[in-house]
C-alpha positions as CSV (number, residue, x, y, z in Angstrom):
1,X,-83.6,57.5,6.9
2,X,-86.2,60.6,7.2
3,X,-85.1,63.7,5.3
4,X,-87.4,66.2,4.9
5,X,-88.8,69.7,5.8
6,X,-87.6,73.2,6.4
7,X,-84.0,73.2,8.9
8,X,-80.7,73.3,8.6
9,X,-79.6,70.0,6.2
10,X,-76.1,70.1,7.4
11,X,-77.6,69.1,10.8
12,X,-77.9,65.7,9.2
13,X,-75.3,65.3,6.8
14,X,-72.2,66.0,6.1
15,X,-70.9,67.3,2.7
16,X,-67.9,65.0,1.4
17,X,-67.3,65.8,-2.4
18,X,-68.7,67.1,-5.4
19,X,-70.2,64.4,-7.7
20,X,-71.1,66.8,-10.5
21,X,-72.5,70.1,-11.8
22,X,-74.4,72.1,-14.5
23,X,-76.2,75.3,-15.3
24,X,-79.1,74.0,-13.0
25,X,-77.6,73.0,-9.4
26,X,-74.9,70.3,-8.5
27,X,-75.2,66.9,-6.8
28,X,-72.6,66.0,-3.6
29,X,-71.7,62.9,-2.0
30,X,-72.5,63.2,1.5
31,X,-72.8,61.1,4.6
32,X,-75.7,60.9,7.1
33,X,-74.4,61.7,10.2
34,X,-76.6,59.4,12.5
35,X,-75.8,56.7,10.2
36,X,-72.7,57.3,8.3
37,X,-74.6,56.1,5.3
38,X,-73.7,57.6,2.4
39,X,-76.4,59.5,0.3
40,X,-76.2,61.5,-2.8
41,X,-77.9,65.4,-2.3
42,X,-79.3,67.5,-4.8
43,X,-79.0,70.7,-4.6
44,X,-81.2,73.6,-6.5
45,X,-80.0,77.1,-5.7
46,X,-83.2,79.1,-5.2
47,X,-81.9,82.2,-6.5
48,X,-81.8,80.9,-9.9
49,X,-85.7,80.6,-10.3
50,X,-86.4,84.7,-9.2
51,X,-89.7,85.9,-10.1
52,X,-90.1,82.4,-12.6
53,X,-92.7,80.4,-12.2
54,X,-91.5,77.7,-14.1
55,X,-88.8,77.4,-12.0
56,X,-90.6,76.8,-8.9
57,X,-93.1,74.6,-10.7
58,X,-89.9,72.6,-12.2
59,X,-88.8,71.7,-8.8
60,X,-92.2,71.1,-7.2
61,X,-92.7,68.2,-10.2
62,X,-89.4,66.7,-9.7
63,X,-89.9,66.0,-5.5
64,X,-93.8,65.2,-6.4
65,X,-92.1,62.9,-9.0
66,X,-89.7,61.3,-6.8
67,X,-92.0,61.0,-3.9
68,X,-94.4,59.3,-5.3
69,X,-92.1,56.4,-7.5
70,X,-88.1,57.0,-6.3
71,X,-89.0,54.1,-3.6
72,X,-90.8,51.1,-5.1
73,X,-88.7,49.6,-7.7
74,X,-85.2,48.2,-7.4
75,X,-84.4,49.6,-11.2
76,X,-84.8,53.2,-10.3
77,X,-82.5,55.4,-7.8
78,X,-84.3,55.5,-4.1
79,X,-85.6,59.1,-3.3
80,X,-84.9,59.9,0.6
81,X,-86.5,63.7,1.3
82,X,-85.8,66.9,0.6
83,X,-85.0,70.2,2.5
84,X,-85.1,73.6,2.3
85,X,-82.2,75.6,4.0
86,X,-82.9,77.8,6.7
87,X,-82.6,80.9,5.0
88,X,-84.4,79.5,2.2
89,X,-81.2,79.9,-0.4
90,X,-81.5,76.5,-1.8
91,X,-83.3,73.2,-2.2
92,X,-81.5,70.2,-0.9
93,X,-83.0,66.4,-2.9
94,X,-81.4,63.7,-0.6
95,X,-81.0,59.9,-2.9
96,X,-79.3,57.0,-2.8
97,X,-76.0,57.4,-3.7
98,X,-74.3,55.4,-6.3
99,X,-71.0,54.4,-7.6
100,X,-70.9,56.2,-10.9
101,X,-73.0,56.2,-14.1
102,X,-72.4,53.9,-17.4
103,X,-70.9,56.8,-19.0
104,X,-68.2,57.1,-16.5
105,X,-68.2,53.2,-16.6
106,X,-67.4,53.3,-20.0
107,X,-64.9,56.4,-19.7
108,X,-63.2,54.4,-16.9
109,X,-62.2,51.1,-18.9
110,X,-62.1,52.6,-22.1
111,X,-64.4,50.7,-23.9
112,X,-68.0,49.9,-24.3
113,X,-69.8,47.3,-22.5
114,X,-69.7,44.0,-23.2
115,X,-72.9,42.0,-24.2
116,X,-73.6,40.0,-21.0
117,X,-73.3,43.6,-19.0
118,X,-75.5,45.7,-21.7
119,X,-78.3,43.2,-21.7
120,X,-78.0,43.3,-17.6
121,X,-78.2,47.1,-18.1
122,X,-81.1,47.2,-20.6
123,X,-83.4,44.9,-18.7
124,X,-82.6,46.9,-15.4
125,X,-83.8,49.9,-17.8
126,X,-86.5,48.7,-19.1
127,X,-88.2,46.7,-15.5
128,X,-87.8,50.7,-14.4
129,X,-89.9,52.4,-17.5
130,X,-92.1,49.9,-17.8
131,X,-93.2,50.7,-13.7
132,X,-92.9,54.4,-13.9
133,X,-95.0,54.0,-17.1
134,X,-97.4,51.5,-16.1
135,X,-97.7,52.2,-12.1
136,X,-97.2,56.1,-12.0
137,X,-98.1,57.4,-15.6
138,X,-94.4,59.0,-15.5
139,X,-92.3,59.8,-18.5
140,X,-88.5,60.2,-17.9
141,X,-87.7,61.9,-20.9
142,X,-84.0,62.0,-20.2
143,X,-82.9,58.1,-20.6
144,X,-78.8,58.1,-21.6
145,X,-76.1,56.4,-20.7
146,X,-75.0,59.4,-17.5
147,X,-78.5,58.8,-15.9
148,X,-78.4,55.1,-15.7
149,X,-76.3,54.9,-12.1
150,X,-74.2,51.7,-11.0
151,X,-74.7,50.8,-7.0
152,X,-71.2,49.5,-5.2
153,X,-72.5,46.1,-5.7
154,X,-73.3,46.6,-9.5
155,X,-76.9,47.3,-9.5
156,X,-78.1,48.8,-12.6
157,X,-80.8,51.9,-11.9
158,X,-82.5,54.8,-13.4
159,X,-81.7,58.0,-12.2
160,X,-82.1,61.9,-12.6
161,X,-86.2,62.8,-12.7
162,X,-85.3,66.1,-12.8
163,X,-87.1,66.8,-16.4
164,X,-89.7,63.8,-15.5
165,X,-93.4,64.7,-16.4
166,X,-97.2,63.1,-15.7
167,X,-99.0,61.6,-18.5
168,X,-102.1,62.9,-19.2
169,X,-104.8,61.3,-17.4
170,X,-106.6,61.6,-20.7
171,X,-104.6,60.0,-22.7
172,X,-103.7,63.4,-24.3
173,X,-100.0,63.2,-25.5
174,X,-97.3,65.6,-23.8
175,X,-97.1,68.8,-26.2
176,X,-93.9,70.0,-25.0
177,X,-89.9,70.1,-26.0
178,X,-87.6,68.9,-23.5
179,X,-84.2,65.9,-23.3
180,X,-81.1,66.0,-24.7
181,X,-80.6,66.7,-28.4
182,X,-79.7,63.0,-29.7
183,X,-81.4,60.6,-27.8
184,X,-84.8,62.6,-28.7
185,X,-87.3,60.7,-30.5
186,X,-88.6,61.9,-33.5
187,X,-92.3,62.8,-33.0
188,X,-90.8,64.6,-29.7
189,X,-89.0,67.2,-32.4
190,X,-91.1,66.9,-35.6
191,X,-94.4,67.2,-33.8
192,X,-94.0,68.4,-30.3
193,X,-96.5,65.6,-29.3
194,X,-95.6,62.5,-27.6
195,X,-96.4,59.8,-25.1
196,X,-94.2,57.5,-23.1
197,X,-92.8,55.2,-25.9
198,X,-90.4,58.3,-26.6
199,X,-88.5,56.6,-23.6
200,X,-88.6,53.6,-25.3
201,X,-86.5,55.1,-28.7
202,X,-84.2,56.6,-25.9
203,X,-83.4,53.2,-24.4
204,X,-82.6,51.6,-28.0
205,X,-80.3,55.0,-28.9
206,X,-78.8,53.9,-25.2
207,X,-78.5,50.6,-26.2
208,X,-76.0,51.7,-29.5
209,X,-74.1,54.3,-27.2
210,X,-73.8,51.0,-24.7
211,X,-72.5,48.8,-27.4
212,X,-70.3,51.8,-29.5
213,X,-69.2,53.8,-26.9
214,X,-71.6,57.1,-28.3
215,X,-75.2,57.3,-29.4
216,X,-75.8,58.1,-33.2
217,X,-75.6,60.9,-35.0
218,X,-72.2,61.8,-32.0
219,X,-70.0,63.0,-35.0
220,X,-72.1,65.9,-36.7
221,X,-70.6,69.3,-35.3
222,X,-73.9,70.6,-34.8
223,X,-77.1,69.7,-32.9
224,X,-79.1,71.4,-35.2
225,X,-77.9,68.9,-37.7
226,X,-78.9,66.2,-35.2
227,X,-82.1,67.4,-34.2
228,X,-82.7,67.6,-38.3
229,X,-81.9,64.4,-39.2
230,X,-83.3,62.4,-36.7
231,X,-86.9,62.6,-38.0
232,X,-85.6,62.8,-41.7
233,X,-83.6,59.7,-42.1
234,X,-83.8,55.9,-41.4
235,X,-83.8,54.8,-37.8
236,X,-80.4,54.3,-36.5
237,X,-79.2,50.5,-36.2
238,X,-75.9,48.8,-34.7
239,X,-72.8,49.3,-37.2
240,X,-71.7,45.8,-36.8
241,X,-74.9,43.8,-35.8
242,X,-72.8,40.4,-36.7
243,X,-70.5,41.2,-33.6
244,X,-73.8,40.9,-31.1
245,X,-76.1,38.1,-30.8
246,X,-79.1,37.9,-32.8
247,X,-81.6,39.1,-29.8
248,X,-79.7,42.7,-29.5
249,X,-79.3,44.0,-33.0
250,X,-83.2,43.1,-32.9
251,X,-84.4,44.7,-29.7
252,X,-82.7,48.0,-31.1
253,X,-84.9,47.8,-34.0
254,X,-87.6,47.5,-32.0
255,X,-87.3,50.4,-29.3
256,X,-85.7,52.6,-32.7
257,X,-89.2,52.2,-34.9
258,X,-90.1,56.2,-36.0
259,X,-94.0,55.8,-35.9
260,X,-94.3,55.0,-32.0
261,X,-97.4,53.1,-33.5
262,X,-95.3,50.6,-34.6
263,X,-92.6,50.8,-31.7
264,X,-93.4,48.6,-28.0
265,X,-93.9,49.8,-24.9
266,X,-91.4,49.5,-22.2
267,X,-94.3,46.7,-20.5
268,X,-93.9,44.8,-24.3
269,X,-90.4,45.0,-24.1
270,X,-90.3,42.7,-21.2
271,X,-91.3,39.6,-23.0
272,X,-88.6,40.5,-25.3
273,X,-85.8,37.8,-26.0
274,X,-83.3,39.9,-25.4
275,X,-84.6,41.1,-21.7
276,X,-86.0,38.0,-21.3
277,X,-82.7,36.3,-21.2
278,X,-81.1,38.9,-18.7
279,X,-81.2,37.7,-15.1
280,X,-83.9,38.5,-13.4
281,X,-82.5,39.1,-9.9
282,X,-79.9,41.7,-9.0
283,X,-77.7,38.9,-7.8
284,X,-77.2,37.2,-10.8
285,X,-77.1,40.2,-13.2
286,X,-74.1,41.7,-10.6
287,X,-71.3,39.6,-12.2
288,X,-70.6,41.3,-15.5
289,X,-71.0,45.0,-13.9
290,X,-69.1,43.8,-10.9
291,X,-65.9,43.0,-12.8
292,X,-65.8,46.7,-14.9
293,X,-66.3,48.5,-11.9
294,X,-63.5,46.6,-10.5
295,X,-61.7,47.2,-14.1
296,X,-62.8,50.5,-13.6
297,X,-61.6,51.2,-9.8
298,X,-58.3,49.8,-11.0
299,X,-57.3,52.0,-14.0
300,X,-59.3,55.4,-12.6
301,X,-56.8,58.1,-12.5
302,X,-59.2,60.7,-10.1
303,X,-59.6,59.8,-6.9
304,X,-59.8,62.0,-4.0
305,X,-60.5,59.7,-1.4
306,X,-63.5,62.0,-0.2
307,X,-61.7,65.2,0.6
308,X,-63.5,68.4,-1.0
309,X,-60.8,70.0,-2.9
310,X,-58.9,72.7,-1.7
311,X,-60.8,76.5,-2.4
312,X,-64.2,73.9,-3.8
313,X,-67.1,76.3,-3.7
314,X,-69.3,74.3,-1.4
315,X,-73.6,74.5,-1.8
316,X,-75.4,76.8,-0.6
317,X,-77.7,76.6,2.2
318,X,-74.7,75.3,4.6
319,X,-74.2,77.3,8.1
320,X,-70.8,79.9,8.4
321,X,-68.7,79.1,11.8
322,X,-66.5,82.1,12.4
323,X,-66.4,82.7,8.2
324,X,-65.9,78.8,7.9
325,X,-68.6,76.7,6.3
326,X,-69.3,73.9,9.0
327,X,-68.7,71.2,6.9
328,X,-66.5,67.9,7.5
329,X,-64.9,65.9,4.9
330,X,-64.7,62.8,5.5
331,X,-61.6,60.5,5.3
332,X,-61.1,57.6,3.1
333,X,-64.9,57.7,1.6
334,X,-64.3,58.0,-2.0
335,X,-66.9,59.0,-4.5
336,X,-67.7,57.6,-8.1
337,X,-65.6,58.5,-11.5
338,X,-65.8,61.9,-13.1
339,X,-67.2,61.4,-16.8
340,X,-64.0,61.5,-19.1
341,X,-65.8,63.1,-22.0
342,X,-68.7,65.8,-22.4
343,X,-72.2,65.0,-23.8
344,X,-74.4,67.3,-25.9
345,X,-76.0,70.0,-23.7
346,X,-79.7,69.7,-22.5
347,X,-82.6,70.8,-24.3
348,X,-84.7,73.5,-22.2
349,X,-88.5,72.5,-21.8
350,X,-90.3,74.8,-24.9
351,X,-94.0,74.3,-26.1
352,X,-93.8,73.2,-30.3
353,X,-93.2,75.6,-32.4
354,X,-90.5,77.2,-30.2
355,X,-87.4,75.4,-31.8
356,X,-84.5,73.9,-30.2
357,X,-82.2,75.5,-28.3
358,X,-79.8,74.2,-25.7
359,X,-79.5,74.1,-21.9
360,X,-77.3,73.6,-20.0
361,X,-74.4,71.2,-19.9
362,X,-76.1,67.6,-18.9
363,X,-77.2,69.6,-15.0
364,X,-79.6,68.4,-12.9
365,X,-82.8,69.8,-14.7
366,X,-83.7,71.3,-17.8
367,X,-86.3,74.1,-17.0
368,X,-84.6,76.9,-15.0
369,X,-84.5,77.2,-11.7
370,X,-84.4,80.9,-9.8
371,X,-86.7,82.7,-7.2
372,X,-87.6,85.8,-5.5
373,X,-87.9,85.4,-1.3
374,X,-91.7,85.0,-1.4
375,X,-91.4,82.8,-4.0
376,X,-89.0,80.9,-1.8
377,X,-91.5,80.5,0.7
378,X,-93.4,78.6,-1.7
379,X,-90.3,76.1,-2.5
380,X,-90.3,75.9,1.2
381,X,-94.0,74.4,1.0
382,X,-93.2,72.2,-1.5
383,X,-91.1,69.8,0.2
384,X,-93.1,69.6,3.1
């Protein structure tokens, strides 16, 4: 598949249903049209980021991001290209497309995963930080149950770069505030200053949201609470460590250390017991996943077969036919679960000393996203 460039996106593919949205953009399923493979598109409305830097510089990291490390590791979502519309109103991210997140897995069957498929989850997880921290110097920042996608054939993978960042080459830690409220780690809030091992405390708070069905802290009514707490008190642990074997209740204690000193890297946690059991191969870690997305496809109540909805406000970006956007939906292509329950919102990227603050609810990035024409022009460069 080669995506990519200034032109008219719809030219290649065609829109099929909307996978999900927030304050930053929305993703679609959508098929290629050459191929009639189907691919999952980003899409960034350009007249969010008007006259803000950040905005453009936001979007310029996340295709820099996925260019350089969406393609080289089975673990982590496959980046295809990127467009910019032809009158420059949006950007269009072109992945992989898979068959729904764990979230929506665990929304689905009602229940949270079972060991065998958790491990196979964690080890998928942690093969994909341990090379976008080792092979590209990359920090997710955003690692929770809705960004770790599930393929059709039960492949585990890493998703959403949208709020990824660079290490420094310096070995300088990151000094600025960005993920959602209660998978953050705690020098990310107490001291603004961090380093790739704050993915690491996110994939052991994944880990309990895996085995509970919602990370800690999910009952306070307010984040602020959360945000409080989490540097204050005791590291969070399993509430019934006796009902898991010995080699997960341990690996959460590990990735949940507070000094990040003291806590492993994601290229440590390999030679963990825990990951170290899981199946190495995507073939033999399929089974468990494979039978609660089956579970799943079963008992799931939404299902539009692939139809957009009837007055669904389609992206923008696609061509007008005689006042009708020239878009196809496709029949009998269905698309993956809707999440069954909300999530805290995400927290906008702020230099320390700023404070919290919320963004927007789970979207596709956290830094806003808006510009002026000229400054579209310069989105339009950074795709090429």
């Amino acid at each position: 598949m080669n995506a990519g460039g200034v032109g008219d996106p719809s030219d290649a593919f065609v829109i099929l249903e909307r996978l999900g949205s927030g304050t930053f953009g929305s993703v679609w399923l959508a098929a290629e049209r050459q191929s009639s493979k189907l691919v999952a598109v980003k899409v960034l409305p350009l007249d969010r980021v008007v006259g803000k830097k950040t905005g453009l510089e936001s979007i310029r990291r996340e295709i820099h991001v996925m260019k350089t490390c969406a393609n080289d590791c089975a673990s982590v979502v496959r980046f295809y290209g990127s467009y910019v519309t032809p009158l420059l109103e949006a950007v269009w991210l072109v992945m992989e497309a898979c068959e729904c997140s764990v979230l929506d897995l665990m929304g689905a069957t009602e229940a949270p995963l079972p060991e065998p498929a958790l491990v196979a989850v964690a080890a998928a997880v942690t093969r994909a930080l341990s090379y976008l921290h080792g092979e590209h110097g990359v920090i997710h920042r955003d690692v929770k149950s809705s960004n770790i996608l599930l393929s059709h054939e039960g492949d585990p993978k890493l998703g959403d770069l949208g709020v990824a960042t660079l290490s420094s080459n310096s070995g300088e830690n990151i000094r600025t505030f960005v993920g959602t409220p209660l998978w953050l780690a705690p020098e990310a809030i107490s001291t603004g200053s961090y380093d790739a091992k704050v993915d690491v405390w996110a994939l052991g708070v994944t880990a309990i949201e895996m085995a509970e069905m919602h990370p800690p802290h999910h009952s306070l009514s307010s984040v602020a609470r959360a945000i409080f707490l989490i540097p204050t008190s005791p590291p969070p642990a399993l509430e019934s460590p006796a009902a898991f074997s010995a080699e997960l209740p341990r690996f959460v204690h590990r990735c949940l250390q507070k000094d990040p000193a003291l806590r492993p890297s994601a290229k440590d946690l390999l030679s963990d017991p825990l990951i170290e059991q899981a199946p190495q191969t995507a073939r033999t870690a399929r089974p468990p996943l494979v039978e609660l997305l089956k579970a799943a496809r079963r008992g799931r109540t939404h299902d539009r077969g692939g139809f957009l909805a009837e007055n669904e406000p389609l992206p923008p970006g696609l061509p007008v036919v005689n006042g009708v956007p020239s878009v196809v939906a496709g029949a009998g292509i269905g698309a993956g679960s809707k999440p069954l329950f909300r999530e805290p919102p995400l927290v906008k990227e702020k230099s320390p000393g700023v404070g919290g603050g919320g963004g927007g609810g789970g979207g596709p990035s956290a830094a806003a996203v808006s510009t002026s024409s000229s400054s579209a022009a310069d989105a339009a460069a950074a795709v090429s």
